[in-house]
GUGU-445790 format. One line per 8 residues: number of its first residue (from 1); their letters; for each residue x negated, y, z negated of C-alpha. Coordinates in nm, 3 decimals, decimal comma. Each point is the difference from the previous one (the first is absolute). Layout:
NUM> a> X:Y:Z; ...
% end
This chain:
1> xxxxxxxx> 12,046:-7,659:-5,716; 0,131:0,332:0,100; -0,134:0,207:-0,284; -0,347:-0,186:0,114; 0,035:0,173:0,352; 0,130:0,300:-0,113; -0,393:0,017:-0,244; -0,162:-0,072:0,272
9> xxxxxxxx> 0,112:0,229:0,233; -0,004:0,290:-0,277; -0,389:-0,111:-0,059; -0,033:0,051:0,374; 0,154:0,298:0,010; -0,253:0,136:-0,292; -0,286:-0,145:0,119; 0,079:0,196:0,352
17> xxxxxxxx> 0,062:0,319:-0,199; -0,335:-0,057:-0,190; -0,190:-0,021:0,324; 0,191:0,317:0,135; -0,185:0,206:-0,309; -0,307:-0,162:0,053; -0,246:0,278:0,153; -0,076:-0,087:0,358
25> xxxxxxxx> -0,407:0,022:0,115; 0,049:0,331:0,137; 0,221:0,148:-0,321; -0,296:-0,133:-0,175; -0,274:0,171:0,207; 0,210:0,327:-0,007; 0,012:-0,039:-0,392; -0,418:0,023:0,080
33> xxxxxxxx> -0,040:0,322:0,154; 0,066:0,333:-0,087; 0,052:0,140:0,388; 0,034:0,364:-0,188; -0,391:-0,027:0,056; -0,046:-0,079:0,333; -0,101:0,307:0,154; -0,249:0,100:-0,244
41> xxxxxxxx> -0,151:-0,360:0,044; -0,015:-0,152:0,317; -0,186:-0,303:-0,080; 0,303:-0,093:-0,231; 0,257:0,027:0,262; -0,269:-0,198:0,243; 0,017:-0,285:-0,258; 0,382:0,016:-0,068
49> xxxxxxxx> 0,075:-0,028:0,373; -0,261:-0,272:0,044; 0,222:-0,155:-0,265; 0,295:-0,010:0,150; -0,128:-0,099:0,339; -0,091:-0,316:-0,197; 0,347:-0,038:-0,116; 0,143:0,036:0,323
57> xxxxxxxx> -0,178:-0,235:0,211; 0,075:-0,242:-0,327; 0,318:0,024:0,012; 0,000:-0,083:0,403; -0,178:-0,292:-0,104; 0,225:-0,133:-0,185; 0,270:0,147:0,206; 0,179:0,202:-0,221
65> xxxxxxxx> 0,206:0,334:0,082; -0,231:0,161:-0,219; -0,233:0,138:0,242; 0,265:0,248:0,091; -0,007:0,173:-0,348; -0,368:0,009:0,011; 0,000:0,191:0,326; 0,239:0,255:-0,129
73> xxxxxxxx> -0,242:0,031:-0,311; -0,326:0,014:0,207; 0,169:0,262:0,222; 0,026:0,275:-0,255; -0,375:0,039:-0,080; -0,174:0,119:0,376; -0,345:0,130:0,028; -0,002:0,332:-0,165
81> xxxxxxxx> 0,045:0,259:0,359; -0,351:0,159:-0,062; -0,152:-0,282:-0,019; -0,371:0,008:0,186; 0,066:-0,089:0,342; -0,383:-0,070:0,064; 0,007:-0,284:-0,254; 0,283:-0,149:0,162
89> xxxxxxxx> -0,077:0,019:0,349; -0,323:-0,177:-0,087; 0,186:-0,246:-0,196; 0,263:-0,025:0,285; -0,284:-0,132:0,233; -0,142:-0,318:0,106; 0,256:-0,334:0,052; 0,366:-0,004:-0,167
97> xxxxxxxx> 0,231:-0,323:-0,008; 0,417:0,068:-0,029; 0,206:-0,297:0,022; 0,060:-0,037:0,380; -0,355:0,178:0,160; -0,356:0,071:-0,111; -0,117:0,357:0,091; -0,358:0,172:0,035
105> xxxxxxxx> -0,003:0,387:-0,111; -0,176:0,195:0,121; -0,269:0,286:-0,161; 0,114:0,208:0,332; 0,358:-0,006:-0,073; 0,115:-0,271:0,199; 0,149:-0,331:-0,084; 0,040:-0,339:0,179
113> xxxxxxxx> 0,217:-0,314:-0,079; -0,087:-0,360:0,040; -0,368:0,098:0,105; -0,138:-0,383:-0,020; 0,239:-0,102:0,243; -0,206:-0,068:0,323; 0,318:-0,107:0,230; -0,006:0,310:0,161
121> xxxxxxxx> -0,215:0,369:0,042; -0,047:0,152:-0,299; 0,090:0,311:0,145; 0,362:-0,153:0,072; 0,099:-0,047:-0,356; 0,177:0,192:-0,231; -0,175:0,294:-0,087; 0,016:0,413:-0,112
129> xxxxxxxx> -0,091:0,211:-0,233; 0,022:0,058:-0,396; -0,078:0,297:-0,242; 0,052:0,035:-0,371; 0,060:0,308:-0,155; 0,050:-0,007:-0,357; 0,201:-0,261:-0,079; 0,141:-0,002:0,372
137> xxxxxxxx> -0,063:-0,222:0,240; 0,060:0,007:0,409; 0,008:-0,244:0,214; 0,009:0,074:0,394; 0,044:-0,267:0,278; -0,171:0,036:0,291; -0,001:0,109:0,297; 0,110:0,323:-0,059
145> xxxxxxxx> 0,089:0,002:-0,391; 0,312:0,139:0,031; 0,121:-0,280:-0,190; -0,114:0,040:-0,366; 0,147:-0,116:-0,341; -0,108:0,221:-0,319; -0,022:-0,204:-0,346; -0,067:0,105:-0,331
153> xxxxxxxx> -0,310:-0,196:-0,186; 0,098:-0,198:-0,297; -0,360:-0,150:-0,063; -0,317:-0,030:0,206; -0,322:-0,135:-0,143; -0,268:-0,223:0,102; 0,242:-0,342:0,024; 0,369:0,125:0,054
161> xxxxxxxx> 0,212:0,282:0,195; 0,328:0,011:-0,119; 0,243:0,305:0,214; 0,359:0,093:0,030; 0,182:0,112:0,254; 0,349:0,196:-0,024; 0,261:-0,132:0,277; 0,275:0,160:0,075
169> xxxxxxxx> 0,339:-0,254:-0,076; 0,074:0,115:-0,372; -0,329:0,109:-0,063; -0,133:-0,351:-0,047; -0,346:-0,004:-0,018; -0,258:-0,297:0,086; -0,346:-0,100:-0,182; -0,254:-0,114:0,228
177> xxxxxxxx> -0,317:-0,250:-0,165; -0,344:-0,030:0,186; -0,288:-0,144:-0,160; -0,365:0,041:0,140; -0,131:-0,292:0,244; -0,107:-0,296:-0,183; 0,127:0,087:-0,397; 0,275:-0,250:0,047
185> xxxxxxxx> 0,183:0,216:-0,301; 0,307:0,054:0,032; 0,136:-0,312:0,146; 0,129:0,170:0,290; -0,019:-0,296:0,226; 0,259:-0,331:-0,047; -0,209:-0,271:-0,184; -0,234:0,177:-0,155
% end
């Protein structure tokens, strides 16, 4: 009977090994991409980090730890810095949903959150300014803007903003998703 439990827990022990060498969803997307090529072809390191974004809110879903290796991943590849800023200002317009707020940009530069709210003024919500320069963005709160937070763009396109901002314990760094106003992708919101 021993020698029976001693099998079994050596076939356990394998079996966990086995699944230790198995190539995890983002090894395997790596293993799909040559990143050497990203900045002479933007649309491929569009598509990769569209990729991963769908990894990472997978792996949310099914609430795995995973998500946290996919951030570091989607984090190396930014917009490249001279990228147009006219294209992305026009792409940064119009009405944005994060996870907490929904925001209307601005074509004049400024920005305001929660704008279907009707409990109060408009002109009492949160509000200020934003540029993009390159593949930086600004964001100033109002009323004076002396308050502003500087991000570097990972992705912006017609569906999804993706931005990171540098804080200052360790040099952690946080990525921020936003998806424009009624694409419902990502699942940003619980339940969806």
């Amino acid at each position: 009977m021993k020698q029976a439990w001693i099998v079994l827990g050596l076939l356990a022990v394998t079996q966990t090994a086995m699944e230790a060498d198995k190539p995890t969803p983002l090894q395997i997307l790596e293993a799909r991409y040559d990143t050497s090529k990203f900045a002479a072809n933007e649309n491929l390191r569009e598509k990769y980090v569209h990729e991963l974004t769908v990894l990472r809110f997978q792996a949310i879903r099914d609430k795995s730890d995973a998500w946290k290796q996919v951030d570091a991943e989607i984090e190396k590849y930014p917009a490249p810095a001279k990228t147009d800023s006219a294209i992305l200002n026009k792409l940064r317009a119009g009405k944005w949903e994060s996870s907490r707020h929904d925001y209307l940009y601005r074509t004049d530069g400024t920005w305001v959150m929660d704008p279907n709210d009707h409990s109060f003024p408009l002109s009492q919500h949160t509000h200020g300014t934003w540029s993009i320069k390159g593949n930086h963005y600004t964001v100033g709160y109002a009323p004076s803007g002396a308050e502003s937070y500087n991000y570097t763009i990972i992705l912006l396109d017609d569906k999804i903003f993706i931005f990171t901002e540098s804080t200052a314990a360790g040099g952690q760094t946080s990525l921020y998703f936003e998806r424009r106003a009624g694409t419902n992708w990502p699942p940003l919101r619980r339940g969806e």
